[in-house]
DOPA-222346 format. One record per residue (C-alpha): x, y, z. Coordinates in pm, whole numbers, plus 50000, padded with zeros to 5 digits. Layout:
N
{c1=X | c2=Y | c3=Z}
...
This chain:
83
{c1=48709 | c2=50461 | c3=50738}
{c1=48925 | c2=50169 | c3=50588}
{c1=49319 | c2=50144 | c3=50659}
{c1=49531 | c2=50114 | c3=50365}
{c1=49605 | c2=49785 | c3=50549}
{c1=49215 | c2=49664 | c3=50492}
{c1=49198 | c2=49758 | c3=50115}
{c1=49476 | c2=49481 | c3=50067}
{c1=49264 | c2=49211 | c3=50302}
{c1=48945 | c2=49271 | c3=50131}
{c1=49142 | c2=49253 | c3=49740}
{c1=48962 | c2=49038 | c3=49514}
{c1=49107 | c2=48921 | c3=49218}
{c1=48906 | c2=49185 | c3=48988}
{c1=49074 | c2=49490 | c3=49269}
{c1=49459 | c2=49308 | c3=49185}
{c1=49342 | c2=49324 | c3=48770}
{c1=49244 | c2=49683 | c3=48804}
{c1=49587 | c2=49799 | c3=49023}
{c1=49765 | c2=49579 | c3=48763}
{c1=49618 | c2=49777 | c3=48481}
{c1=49678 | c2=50129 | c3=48674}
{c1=50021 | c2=50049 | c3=48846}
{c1=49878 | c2=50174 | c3=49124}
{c1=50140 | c2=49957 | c3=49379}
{c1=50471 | c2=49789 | c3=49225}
{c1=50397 | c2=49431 | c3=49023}
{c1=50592 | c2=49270 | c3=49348}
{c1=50357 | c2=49379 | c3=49581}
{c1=50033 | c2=49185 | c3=49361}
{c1=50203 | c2=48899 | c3=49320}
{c1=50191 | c2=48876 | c3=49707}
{c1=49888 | c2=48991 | c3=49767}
{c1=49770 | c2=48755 | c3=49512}
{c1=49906 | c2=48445 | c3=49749}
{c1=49759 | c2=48607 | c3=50088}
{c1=49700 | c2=48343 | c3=50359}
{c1=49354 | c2=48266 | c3=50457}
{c1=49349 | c2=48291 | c3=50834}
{c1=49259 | c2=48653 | c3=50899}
{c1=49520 | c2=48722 | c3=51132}
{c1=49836 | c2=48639 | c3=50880}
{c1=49609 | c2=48823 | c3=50630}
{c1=49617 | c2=49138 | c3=50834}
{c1=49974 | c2=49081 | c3=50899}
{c1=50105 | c2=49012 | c3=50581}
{c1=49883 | c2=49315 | c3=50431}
{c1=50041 | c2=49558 | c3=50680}
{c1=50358 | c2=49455 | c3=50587}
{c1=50272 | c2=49485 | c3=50215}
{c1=50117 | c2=49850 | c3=50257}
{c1=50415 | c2=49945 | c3=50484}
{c1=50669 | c2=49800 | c3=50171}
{c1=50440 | c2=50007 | c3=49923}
{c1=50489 | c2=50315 | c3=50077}
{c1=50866 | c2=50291 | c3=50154}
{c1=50910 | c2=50330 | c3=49781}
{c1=50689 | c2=50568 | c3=49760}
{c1=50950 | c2=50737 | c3=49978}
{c1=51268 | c2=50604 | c3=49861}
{c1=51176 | c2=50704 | c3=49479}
{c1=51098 | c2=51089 | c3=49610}
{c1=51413 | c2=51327 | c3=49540}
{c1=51577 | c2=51522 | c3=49864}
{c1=51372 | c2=51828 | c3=49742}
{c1=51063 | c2=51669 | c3=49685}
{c1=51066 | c2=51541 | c3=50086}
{c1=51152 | c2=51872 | c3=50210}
{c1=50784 | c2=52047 | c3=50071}
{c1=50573 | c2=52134 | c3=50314}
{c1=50277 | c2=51914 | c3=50325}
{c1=50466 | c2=51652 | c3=50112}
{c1=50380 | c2=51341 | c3=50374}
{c1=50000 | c2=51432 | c3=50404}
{c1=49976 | c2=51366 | c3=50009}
{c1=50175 | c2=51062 | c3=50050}
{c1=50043 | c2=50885 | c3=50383}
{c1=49736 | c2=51064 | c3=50420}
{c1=49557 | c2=50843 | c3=50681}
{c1=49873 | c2=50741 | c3=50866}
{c1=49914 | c2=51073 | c3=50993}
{c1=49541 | c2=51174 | c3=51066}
{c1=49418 | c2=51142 | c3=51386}
């Protein structure tokens, strides 16, 4: 099972086209994950960071009704919260 974390390492420049044409994460996001560093460990690090930033506006754009659903995190965070 890959960590949101690892689908930003592995990103290839066809993966950053296709969430540019989807807006599947926020334009600020691709343009850093488009300028990664190559040793692995600052990859990881950086794409943590990135994944963590992504969903924090997930969160922030949600309305105070929205985040009090039941079940409203495991749609949002769905691995982070898995065992």
């Amino acid at each position: 099972m890959l960590t949101p974390a690892q689908t930003f390492i592995n990103a290839d420049r066809t993966a950053l086209q296709e969430w540019r044409v989807s807006s599947e994460y926020k334009s600020y996001i691709l343009n850093y994950l488009s300028r990664l560093p190559v040793s692995m460990k600052e990859r990881e690090e950086k794409s943590c960071l990135l994944m963590y930033l992504h969903y924090m506006v997930i969160l922030y754009g949600l309305k105070v009704a929205e985040l009090k659903k039941k079940g409203i995190y495991l749609n949002i965070l769905p691995i982070l919260l898995v065992d």
